[in-house]
Each structure stands twice: as structure tokens, then as C-alpha cells.
C-alpha positions in Angstrom: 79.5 72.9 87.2 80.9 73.6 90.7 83.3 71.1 93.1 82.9 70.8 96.7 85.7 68.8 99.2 85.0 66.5 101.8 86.4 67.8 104.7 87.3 64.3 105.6 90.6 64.8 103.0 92.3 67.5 105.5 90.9 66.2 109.0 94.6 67.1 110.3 94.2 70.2 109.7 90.6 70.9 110.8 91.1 69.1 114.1 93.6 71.8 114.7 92.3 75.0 112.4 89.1 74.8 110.6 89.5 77.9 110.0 92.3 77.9 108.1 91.3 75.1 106.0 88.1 76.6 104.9 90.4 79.2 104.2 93.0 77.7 102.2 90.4 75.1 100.3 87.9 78.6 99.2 91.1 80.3 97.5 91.8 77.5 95.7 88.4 77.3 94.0 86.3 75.0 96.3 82.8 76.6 96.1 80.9 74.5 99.0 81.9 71.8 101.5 80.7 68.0 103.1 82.1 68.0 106.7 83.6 65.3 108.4 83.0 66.3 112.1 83.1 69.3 113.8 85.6 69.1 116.5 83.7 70.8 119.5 82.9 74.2 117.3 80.1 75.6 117.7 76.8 76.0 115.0 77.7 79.3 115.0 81.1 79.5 114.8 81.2 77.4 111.9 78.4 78.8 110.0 80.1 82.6 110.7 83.6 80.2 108.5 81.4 79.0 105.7 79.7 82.9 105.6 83.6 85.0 106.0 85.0 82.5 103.1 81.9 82.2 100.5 81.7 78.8 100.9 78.1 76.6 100.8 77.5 73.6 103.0 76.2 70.9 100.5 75.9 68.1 103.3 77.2 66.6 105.8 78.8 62.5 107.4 77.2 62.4 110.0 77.5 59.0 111.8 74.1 56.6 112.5 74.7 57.1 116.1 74.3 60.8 115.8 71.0 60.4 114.6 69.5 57.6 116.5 71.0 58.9 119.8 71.5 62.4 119.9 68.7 63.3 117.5 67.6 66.8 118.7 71.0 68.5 119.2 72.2 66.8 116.1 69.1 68.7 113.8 69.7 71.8 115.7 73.0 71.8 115.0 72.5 71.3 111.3 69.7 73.5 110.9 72.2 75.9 112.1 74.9 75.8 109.9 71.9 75.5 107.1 72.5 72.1 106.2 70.0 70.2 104.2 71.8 66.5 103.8 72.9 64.4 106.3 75.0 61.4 104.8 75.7 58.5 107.0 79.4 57.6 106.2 79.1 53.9 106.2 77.5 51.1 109.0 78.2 47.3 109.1 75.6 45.9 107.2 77.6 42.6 107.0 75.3 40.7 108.2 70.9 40.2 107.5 70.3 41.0 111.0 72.4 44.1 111.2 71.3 45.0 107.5 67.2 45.0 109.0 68.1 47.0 111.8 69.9 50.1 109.9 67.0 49.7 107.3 64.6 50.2 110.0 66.7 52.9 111.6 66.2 55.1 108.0 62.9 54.4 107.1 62.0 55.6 111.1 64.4 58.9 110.8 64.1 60.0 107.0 60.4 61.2 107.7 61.3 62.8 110.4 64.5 64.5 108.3 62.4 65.4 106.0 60.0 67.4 107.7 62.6 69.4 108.7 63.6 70.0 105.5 66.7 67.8 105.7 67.2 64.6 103.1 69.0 61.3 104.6 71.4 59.4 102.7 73.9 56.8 102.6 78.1 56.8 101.5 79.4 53.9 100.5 82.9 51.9 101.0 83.8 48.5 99.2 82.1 46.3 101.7 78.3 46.8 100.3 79.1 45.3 97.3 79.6 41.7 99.5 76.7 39.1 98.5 74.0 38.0 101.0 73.1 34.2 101.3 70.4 35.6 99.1 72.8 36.5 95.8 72.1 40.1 96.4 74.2 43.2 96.5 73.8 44.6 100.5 74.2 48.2 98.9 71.1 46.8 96.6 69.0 45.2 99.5 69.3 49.1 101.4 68.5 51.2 98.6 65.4 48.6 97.4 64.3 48.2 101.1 65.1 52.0 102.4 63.5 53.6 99.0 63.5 57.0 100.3 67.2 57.2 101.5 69.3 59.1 98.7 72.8 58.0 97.6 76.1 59.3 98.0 78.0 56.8 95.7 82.0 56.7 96.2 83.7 56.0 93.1 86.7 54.9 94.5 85.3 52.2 97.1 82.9 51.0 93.9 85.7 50.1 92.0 87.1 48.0 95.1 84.0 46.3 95.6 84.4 45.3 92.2 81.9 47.3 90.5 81.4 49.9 87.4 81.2 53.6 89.5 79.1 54.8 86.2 76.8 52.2 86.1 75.8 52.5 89.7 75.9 56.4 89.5 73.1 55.7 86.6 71.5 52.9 88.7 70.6 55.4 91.1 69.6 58.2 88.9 66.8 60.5 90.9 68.1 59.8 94.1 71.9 61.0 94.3 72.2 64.7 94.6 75.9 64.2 95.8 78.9 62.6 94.1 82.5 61.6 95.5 85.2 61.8 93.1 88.2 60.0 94.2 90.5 58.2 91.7 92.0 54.3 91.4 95.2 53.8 91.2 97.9 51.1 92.1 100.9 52.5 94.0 103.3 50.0 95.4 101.1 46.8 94.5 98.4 48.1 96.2 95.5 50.0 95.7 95.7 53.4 96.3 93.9 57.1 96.0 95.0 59.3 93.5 94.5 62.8 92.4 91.3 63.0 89.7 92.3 62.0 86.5 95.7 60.3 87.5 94.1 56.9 88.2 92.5 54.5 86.2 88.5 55.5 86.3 86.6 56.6 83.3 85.9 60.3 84.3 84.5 61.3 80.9 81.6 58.6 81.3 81.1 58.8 85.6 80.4 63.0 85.0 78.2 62.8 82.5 76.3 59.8 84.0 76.4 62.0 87.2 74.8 65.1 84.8 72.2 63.1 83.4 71.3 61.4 86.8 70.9 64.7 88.4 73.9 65.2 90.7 74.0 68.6 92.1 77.3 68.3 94.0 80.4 66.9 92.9 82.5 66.3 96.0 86.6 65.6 95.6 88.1 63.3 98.5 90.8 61.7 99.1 90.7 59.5 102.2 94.4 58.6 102.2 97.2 61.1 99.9 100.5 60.2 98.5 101.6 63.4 98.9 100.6 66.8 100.3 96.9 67.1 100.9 96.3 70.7 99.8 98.7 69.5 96.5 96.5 66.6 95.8 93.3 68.8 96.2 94.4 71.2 93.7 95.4 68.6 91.2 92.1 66.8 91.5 89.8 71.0 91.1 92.1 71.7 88.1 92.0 68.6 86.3 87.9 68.7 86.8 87.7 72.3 85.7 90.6 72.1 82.8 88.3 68.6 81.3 84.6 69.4 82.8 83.3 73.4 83.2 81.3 74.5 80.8 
């Protein structure tokens, strides 16, 4: 088993120097990478990073607007970099109207991924696990209604919303080939992000229901750190390889 990092938890850093970051995350054991943005670099550029440090592209958050708008220059510039997964980070869905439109908006652009050779999913935060008028889970009504888009469950923002992050890991079993790892914890009275295996969630049960539901990439993130980002990072890889390599 491999880790990847969502480039999301040093977007400091790679504003200024993605360079640098690729850099610094590859010697620390990262073997592939989800990016949050690429800050005006070109395909190229970025593709020569990912080549220079050994490091794999595993997908991509790539907001809706991206897709539906600037749909040609955004596959280009994935097919570039020779990304296969495009994740939409999250959308308001808060409402039946706005949840129909993004449904519409995948079922129209996955075939189209697809023949390209490129899967769509979905990442997301606490806020799908809201109830319609109906009783049901939005994050339920988009995966039953958009039955081709793949998952990119968030443990973290599961266990906000209220929900089990293994169960739904298993409830989407065939149609998650990415993972974020990202601990619970309270800090302060609040709920916080913590370094894997410092927080509250039930590793031992979300890897193996991630094994068995055939994840291929588990991704470490931490939106928001309590202390040094690179610290965190290493933590969160060593804890995972220490409790999880084979």
C-alpha cells in the first residue's frame, strides 16, 4: 500500500513554489499526488515536477466550473499532465433544484470524460449528509441519480455530517478508487483536523473497508493544521506506514 497528499494541505506553499513542495512531500515518502489548482503553471511544467521527483498524479479537484465552462482547455490540460480522475471538490447541492442541475451537469460530462479516458467523481464535505424534504441523504440522491460518477469519500467531513466514514467507504464499494484520510479530533471545544491516528476515527476498520471496496489511492489531507504542515504530513505517512504496509 502507497499514500498520496492532496496538494490542498500545503496550498501556501504551492502558490509560491510547487516546486519545492513536490519536492519536500516526495522525500518524505509521498509516492503520487491529488492537486488543488495549478497556479498559472503550465501542463508541461508540472508534468516535467511530477517526472524530476518520481511522483504519480492519482487525480485531480477540479472545480464544476472548470468543466462545464472551460471544457476543452481543462482536458487538454489533464491529458497533459496524464491525469485520469477529475474530482469535483464539492458544489451546493442544498437545495432540489440545485441538486438536479449538478446531476445533469455529470451524467452530460462523465461520457464525455470517459471517452477520453478520464473518470468523474465527486469529494465530499459535511453538508451532503443534510436531509431533503424527501428524508434522503443529498450525498445519496447524487450517487443513486448520477450512477456513473465515482466517489471520493472524506472521512473527516463524514464524521461531521454525522456519519460512520467505514460504512459509507463500504456503501460505495466499486466506485471509489480514491480515499481521504484526515483525522477527528476536538481541540479547544471545537472540531478540529488532526494528524492520522491522533484523532478519534477507527482507522483499523476505514483501511480495510477501503481494501476490500477497492480503493487504489489513499490520499492524506489536512485542510486546516495545528501546527507545521510538512510536521503534520509526516506524522499522518508514518503512522499509516508504521500500522498499514504490508
Amino acid at each position: 500500500m502507497e499514500y498520496g497528499i492532496q496538494m490542498y494541505s500545503v496550498r501556501d506553499i504551492t502558490e509560491k513554489n510547487m516546486d519545492g513542495a513536490l519536492k519536500a512531500l516526495a522525500e518524505m515518502g509521498y509516492k503520487f499526488v491529488e492537486f488543488a489548482g495549478f497556479f498559472g503553471i503550465p501542463a508541461d511544467e508540472i508534468k516535467a515536477m511530477l517526472d524530476k521527483y518520481g511522483l504519480k498524479v492519482s487525480g485531480t479537484h477540479t472545480g464544476w466550473q472548470e468543466i462545464a465552462e472551460h471544457y476543452e482547455e481543462t482536458l487538454a490540460y489533464h491529458k497533459a499532465i496524464g491525469n485520469t480522475r477529475i474530482i469535483v471538490p464539492g458544489a451546493d447541492l442544498t437545495t432540489k433544484a440545485k441538486l438536479d442541475a449538478f446531476i445533469d451537469m455529470m451524467n452530460e460530462f462523465q461520457p464525455k470524460l470517459a471517452a477520453e479516458g478520464i473518470t468523474l467523481g465527486y469529494h465530499n464535505h459535511d453538508i451532503e449528509f443534510m436531509r431533503m424534504e424527501d428524508g434522503s441523504l443529498i450525498l445519496e440522491l447524487l450517487y443513486d441519480n448520477a450512477p456513473a460518477l465515482q466517489g471520493e469519500i472524506d472521512t473527516f467531513w463524514v464524521q461531521a455530517g454525522g456519519q460512520n466514514p467505514a460504512d459509507w467507504v463500504r456503501k460505495l464499494s466499486g466506485r471509489m478508487p480514491l480515499l481521504h484520510l484526515k483525522d477527528y479530533g476536538i481541540h479547544e471545544r471545537q472540531r478540529a483536523m488532526f494528524p492520522i491516528g491522533s484523532g478519534n476515527l477507527d482507522w483499523k476498520s476505514i483501511i480495510a473497508e477501503g481494501e476490500a471496496a477497492g480503493v487504489e489511492y489513499f490520499i492524506v489531507e489536512q485542510d486546516v493544521c495545528l501546527k507545521d504542515p510538512f510536521d503534520s504530513l509526516a506524522d499522518s505517512l508514518h503512522y499509516l506506514v508504521e500500522n498499514f504496509v504490508k
